[in-house]
Phi, psi and omega in degrees: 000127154304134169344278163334300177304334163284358172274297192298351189250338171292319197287336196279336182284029210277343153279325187278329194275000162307287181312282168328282201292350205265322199315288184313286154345301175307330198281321218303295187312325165282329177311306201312303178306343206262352198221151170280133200324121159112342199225080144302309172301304203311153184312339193270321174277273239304344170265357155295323209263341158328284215285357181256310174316286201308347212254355166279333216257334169291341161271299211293336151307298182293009195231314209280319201254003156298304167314317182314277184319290174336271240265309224287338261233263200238025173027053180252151188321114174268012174266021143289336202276160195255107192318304161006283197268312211249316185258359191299295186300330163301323150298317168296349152249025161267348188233000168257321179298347159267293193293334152286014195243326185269016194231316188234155176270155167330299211254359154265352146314087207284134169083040219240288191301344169287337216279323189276346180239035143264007193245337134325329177277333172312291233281317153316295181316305163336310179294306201298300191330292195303312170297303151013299165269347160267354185284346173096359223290302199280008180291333175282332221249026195023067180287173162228176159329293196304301171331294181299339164283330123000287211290320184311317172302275193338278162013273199289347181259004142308340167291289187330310186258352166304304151349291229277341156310309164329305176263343207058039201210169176304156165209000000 
């Protein structure tokens, strides 16, 4: 299955795939109800509130670099997209990372700061990417897409090992 083909089967799907994004928000907000106000950190929530960050925040990325890819890209109207699949998973991991930002802290979430600095190395890469393409640089070197997913892996995974050289640490 293709990307595409996975869009198109998220948009044809517009009740089960509703249902999934509405879900998550909902959970977060019945967690919220179930414990007194502030103790979100203790062990027993923070890893429920763990498994909601990651499960809001891995569509609400892949719909931020999906828009991304759309306008920077293959420049296509994103008032044609099917709001659903591109803009939905962003509300929803904006209103489940505020409700759960008012019940727990971040950084007592496990695996919450590896979630943020893949979403930095994402997000440099994009930038690098996108200048890249417009300047044209691989039109000399008769690059094609496939080059450029190349050089984009490189990208990151030079971000990567550059990180962890940096800090001394996993990145």
């Amino acid at each position: 299955m293709t990307t595409r083909e996975l869009i198109v089967a998220l948009g044809a799907n517009p009740q089960g795939w509703g249902v999934a994004l509405a879900l998550v928000p909902l959970l977060a907000l019945v967690l919220g109800a179930l414990h007194p106000t502030g103790q979100g950190h203790r062990s027993r929530w923070r890893h429920l509130y763990a498994v909601l960050v990651y499960a809001a925040c891995v569509p609400g990325i892949g719909a931020v670099l999906l828009c991304g890819y759309t306008l920077a890209f293959t420049r296509e109207n994103l008032l044609d997209a099917n709001a659903l699949v591109y803009l939905a998973p962003m509300l929803v991991m904006v209103a489940t990372l505020a409700l759960v930002g008012r019940q727990a802290d971040f950084v007592s979430l496990p695996g919450v700061d590896r979630l943020a600095g893949l979403v930095i190395m994402l997000a440099l890469t994009g930038i690098c990417l996108y200048g890249i393409a417009q300047t044209r640089v691989l039109l000399i070197f008769h690059g094609g897409p496939m080059l450029l997913a190349v050089v984009a892996v490189g990208l990151f995974l030079g971000f990567k090992f550059g990180a962890r050289m940096l800090f001394g640490k996993k990145a």
